[in-house]
C-alpha positions in Angstrom: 113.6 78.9 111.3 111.7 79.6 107.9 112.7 82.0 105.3 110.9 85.0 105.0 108.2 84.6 101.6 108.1 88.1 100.2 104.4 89.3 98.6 104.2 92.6 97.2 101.5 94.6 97.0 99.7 96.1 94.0 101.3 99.3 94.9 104.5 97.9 94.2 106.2 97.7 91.2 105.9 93.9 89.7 109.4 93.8 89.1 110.8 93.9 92.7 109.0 90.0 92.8 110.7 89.6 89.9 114.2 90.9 91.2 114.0 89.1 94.4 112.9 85.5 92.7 116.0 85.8 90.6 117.9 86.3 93.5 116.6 83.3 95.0 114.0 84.7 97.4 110.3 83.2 97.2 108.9 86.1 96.4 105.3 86.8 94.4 103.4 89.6 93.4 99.3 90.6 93.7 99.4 90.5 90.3 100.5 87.2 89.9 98.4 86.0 92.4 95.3 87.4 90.5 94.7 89.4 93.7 94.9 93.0 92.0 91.9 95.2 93.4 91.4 93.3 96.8 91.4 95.7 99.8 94.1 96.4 101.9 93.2 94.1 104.6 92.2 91.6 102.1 96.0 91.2 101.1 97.2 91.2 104.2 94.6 88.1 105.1 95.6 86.7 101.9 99.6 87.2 102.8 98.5 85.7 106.4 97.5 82.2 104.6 100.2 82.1 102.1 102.9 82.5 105.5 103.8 85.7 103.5 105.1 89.1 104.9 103.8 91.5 102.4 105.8 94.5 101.1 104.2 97.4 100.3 104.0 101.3 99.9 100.9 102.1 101.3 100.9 103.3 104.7 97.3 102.3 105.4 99.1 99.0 106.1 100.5 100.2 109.2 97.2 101.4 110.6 95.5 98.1 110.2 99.0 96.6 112.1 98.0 99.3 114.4 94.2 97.7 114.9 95.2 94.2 114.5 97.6 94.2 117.1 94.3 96.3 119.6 92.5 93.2 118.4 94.8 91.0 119.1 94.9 89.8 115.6 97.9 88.2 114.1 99.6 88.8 110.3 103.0 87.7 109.0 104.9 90.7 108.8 104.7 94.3 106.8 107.9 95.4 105.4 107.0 99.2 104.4 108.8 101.6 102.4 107.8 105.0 100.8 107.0 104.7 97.2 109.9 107.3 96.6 113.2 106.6 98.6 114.5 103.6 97.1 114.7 102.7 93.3 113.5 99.2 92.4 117.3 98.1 92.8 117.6 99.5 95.9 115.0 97.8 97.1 115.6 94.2 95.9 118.7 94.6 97.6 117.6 95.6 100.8 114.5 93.5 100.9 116.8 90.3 100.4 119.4 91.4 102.9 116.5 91.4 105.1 115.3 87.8 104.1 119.5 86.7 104.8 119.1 87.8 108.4 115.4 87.8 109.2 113.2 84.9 109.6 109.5 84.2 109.1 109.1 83.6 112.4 110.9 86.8 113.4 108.3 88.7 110.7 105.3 87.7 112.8 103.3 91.0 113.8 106.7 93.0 113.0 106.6 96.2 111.0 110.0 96.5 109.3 111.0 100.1 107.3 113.5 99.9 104.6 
């Protein structure tokens, strides 16, 4: 089983990449992937080809799971949290819990809410 590759999204703060990559999690941002300003459904293809599950705080994610899964369209995982629960902290923490017990495998066309 593979471990879970964490790419956030540009409505993510920068630093939860960072947090989790200190923490020993492959984990990269848009930004650092020069991918800032792509659509929505452009990061989740891009996510797709890097065998990413992409985190993020955009709900429109969740409807294009929605139509994905109607088309019978695959993507490696969404891992969605509201942009005002969890502090960045909070969410490194939980994110790499979830890479501890979760694989990539398990990810696949899974929706996961922190």
């Amino acid at each position: 089983m593979g471990k879970i590759r964490i790419y956030t999204d540009e409505s993510t703060s920068v630093a939860i990449a960072e947090g989790l990559k200190r923490r020993g999690v492959d984990a990269f941002s848009a930004r650092v992937a020069g991918n800032l300003g792509l659509t929505d459904e452009e990061q989740l293809i891009y996510a797709g080809k890097e065998k990413a599950t992409i985190f993020t705080h955009d709900t429109d994610f969740l409807q294009i799971a929605a139509r994905w899964l109607d088309e019978g369209r695959t993507h490696q995982g969404i891992i969605y949290c509201h942009q005002t629960r969890y502090s960045v902290g909070e969410c490194v923490r939980k994110l790499r819990m979830l890479t501890a017990v979760l694989s990539s495998e398990d990810m696949v066309n899974h929706i996961e809410f922190l």
